[in-house]
N, C-alpha and C positions, 0 to 999 in steps of 0.2 A: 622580870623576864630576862633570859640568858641563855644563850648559847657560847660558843666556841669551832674555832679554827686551828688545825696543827699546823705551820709551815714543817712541813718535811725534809729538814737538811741534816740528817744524822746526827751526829753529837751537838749540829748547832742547832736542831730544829727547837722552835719556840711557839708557845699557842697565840692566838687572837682574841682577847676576851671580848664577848657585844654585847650590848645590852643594856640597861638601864643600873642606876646606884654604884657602878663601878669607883667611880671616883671618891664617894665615903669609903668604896673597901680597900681602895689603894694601898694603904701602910699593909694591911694583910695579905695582899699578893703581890706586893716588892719583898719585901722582907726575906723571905727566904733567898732570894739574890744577893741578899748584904752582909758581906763582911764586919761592917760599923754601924750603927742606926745614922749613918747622914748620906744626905742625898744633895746631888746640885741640880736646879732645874733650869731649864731657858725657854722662856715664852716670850711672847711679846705686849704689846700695851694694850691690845682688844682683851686679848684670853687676859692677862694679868687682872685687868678689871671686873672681870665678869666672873673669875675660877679661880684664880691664885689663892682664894681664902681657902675655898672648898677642900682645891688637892692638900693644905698645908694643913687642915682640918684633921682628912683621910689619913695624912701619915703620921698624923702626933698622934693618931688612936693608936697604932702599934707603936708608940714612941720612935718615931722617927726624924731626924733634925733635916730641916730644910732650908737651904741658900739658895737664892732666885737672882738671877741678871736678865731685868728686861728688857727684851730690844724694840724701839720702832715694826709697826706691823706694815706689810706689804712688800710686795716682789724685788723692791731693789735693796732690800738687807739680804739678800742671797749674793754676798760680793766679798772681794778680798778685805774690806776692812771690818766689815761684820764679822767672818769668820777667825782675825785677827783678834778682835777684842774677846770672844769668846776664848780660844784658847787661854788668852793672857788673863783672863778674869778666872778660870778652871785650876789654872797653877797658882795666880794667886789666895784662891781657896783653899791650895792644900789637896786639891781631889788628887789622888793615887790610880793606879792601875785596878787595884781590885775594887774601887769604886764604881756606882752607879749616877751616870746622867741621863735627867729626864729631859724628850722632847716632848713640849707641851707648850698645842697651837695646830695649827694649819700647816699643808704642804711646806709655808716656807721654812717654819720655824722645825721640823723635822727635818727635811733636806740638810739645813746647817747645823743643826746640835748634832745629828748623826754624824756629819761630815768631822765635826770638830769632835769627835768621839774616839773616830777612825787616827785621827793622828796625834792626838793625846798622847805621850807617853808610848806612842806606838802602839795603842789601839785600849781604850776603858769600853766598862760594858753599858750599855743604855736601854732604856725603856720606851718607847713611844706610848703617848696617852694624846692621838690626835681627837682636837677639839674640831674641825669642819666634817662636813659628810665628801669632798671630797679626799682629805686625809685619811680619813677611816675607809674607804674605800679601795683607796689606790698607794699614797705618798708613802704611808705610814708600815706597808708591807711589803718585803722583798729585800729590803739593802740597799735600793741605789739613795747614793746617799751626794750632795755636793752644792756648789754653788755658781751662780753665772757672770761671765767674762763679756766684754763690748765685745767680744765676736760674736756670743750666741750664748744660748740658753744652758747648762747644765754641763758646761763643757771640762768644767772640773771637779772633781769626786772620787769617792771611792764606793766599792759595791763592801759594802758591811753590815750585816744584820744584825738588828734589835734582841735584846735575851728577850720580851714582851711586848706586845702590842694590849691594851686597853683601852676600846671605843666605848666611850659612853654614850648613849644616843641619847641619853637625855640634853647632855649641851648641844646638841642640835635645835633645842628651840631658842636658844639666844641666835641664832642667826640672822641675819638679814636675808630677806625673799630673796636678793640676787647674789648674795653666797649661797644660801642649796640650793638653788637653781645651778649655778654656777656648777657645785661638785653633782651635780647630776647629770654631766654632762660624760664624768668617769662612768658612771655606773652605768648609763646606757650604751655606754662602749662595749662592755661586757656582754650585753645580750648583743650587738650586732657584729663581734669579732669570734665569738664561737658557742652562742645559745640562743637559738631563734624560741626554741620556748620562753624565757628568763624577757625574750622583748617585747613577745605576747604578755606574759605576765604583766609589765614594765605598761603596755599600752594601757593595760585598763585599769591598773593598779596603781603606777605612778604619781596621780594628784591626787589621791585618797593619803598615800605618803608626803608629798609636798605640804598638805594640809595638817600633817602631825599623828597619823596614822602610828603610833608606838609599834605593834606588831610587825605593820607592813616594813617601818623602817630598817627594825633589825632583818626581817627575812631577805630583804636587797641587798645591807651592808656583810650580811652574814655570806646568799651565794656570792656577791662579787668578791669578797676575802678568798672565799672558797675558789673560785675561778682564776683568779692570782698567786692563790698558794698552792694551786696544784701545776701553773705554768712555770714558777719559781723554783720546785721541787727538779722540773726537769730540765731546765734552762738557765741555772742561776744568775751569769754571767752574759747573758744574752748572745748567745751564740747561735741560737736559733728559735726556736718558738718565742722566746720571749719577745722578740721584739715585735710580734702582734699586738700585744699592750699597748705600742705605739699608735693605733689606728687614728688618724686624724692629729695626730702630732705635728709630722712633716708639716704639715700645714699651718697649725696652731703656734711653732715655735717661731716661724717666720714671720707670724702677723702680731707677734707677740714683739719681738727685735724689733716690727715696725713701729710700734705705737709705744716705744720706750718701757718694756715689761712696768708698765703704768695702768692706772685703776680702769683707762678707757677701754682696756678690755682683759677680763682677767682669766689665769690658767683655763680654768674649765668651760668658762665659754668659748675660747679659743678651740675647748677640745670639740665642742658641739659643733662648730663652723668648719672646723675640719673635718669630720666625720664626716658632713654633708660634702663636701668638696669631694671628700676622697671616693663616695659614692657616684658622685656625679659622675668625678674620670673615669669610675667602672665602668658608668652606662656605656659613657662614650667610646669606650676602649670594646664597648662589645662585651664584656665582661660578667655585667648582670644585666635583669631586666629597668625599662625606664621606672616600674613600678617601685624599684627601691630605694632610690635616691628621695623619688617621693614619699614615703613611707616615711622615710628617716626626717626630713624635711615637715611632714606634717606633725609628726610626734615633736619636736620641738618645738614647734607652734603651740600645739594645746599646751604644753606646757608653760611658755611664756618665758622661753631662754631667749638666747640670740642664734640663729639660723643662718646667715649669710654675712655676706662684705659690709652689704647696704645699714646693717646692725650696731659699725660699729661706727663711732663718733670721730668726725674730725679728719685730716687728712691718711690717704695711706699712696705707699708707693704704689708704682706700675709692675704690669705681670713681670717684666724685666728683671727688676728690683727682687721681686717677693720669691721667683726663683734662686736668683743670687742670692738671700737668706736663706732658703730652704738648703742652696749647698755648702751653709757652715753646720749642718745638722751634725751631731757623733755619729751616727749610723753610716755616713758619708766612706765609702768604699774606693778608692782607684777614681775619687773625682766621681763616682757614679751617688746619686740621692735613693738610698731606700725608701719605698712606698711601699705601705698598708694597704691594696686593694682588695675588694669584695665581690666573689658571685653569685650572692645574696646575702639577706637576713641573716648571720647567723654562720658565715662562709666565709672567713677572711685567709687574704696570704701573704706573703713577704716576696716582694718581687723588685729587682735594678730594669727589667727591663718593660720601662714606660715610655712610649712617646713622651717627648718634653715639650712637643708642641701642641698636645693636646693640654695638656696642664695651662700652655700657657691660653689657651683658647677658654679655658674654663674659668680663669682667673682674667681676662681679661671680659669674660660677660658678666660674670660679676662685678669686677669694679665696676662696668658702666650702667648697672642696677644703682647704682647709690647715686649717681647723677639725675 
């Protein structure tokens, strides 16, 4: 079972393969990208253990040589000295400019090999093969590519796109229930930032997929690609629509800095907790009805993510504080915080002008939920 996605950026545009056995067919749809049969890849110590045979399987069918550097898995290998060693272990390999590197792994390990792609030699070409559903999803398409600074999240990168993306959905069943829990936190993004149908779908279809649904999985990772590479086509750069993608970010990147981008809560349920939030300041802003904050709130629960503040372990700062993260965001304008708000299901927009005292009002009944 197989489909496919174009990103549409003219001479650069590249497809999305989904689907199931991609990764035995890998040496057969890199290869035509290869000037040499060798390839270098960068994963980390989950995927290494679980996949590194498989992909090195896939490309010796088309005779293809493989050299692997793996890194420590989790959020703080997105940092200056991860992305240091990578480069300096790439030259020491010998890769070239008309070479290919693969990112292979999760958000993190794609964020950094991209990044460290981008400045290779002043730019090699790369393949993404994200192994999470929230990679395949979201991480893995579009270009933004980089790593995070103690000021915040993401704050240094470059926008450079992949020559290939290939999701396999089958390594979606080596996950842990709260990694795709976790990257489903993307994909519901997409039906409530601009497809109310895709969240009807998502409602009653969603743990039919959580439970290993094949079909259902690709039909979600397929529209939400599809949803991302049609906003990418026309916003590369994020100068405008794109940064609806963001919905629940603002929120999610600050609670993220809070909790030391550590395992106590990670990308995607962050993204879920923001979502909710960002719903909530709609209601209160007048903006949508109370019915969808709830809505979004209850579909998290059936599914069995994390929904609020109360969710997350351990201490966190004050509304004070989690504002004061939210304005080391990149989106950060003339000192003003871009927000993602919503006037429904399915109705998102990009708006600077939010009361901040509503914000703080919502973030402060929350934290005193966890109390």
């Amino acid at each position: 079972m197989r489909d496919q996605v174009t990103v549409e950026l003219g001479d650069r545009s590249y497809p999305i393969h989904i689907g199931t056995g991609l990764l035995s067919d890998s040496g057969a749809l890199i290869a035509p990208l290869l000037r040499r049969k060798k390839v270098a890849v960068v994963t980390d110590e989950n995927v290494a253990a679980l996949h590194l045979d498989s992909l090195r399987a896939g490309l010796l069918a088309a005779n293809i040589e493989m050299v692997a550097l793996t890194m420590p898995a989790g959020e703080a290998t997105k940092s200056w000295a991860s992305i240091q060693q990578v480069v300096e272990w790439l030259l020491a390999e010998k890769i070239e400019r008309d070479d290919v590197l693969i990112a292979f792994g999760g958000g993190v390990i794609g964020d950094l090999a991209g990044f460290a792609a981008a400045i290779l030699r002043r730019g090699i070409r790369f393949v993404q093969i994200p192994t999470s559903l929230l990679a395949q999803v979201d991480s893995s398409v579009g270009g933004k590519t980089g790593i995070n600074s103690p000021h915040g999240k993401n704050l240094v990168g470059a926008f450079y796109q992949p020559q290939m993306v290939l999701a396999d959905t089958d390594m979606l069943d080596t996950l842990k229930a709260r990694d795709f829990l976790a990257g489903y936190g993307e994909v519901m993004k997409y039906g409530l930032l601009g497809d109310s149908t895709f969240f009807d779908w998502l409602e009653e279809n969603a743990p039919a997929m959580a439970e290993g649904d094949v079909a259902k999985r690709i039909y979600a990772v397929k529209r939400s690609c599809q949803m991302k590479a049609d906003i990418v086509a026309r916003d590369e750069k994020e100068k405008g629509d794109r940064a609806l993608l963001n919905l629940g970010h603002t929120f999610c990147h600050a609670l993220e800095a809070a909790t030391g981008f550590s395992d106590r809560l990670l990308h995607g349920e962050g993204v879920s907790i923001g979502c909710a939030l960002a719903y909530e300041v709609s209601m209160r802003l007048g903006l949508c009805s109370q019915e969808a904050p709830s809505r979004v709130r209850a579909h998290l629960r059936a599914m069995g993510t994390k929904v609020d503040l109360a969710d997350i372990a351990g201490e966190l700062p004050d509304a004070d504080q989690l504002i004061t993260l939210m304005g080391q965001d990149k989106k950060v304008v003339d000192g003003q915080i871009a927000f993602i708000m919503a006037r429904d299901i399915g109705d998102a927009f990009v708006t600077r002008d939010v009361d901040l005292g509503v914000v703080h009002a919502v973030l402060t009944d929350a934290l005193a939920q966890r109390r």
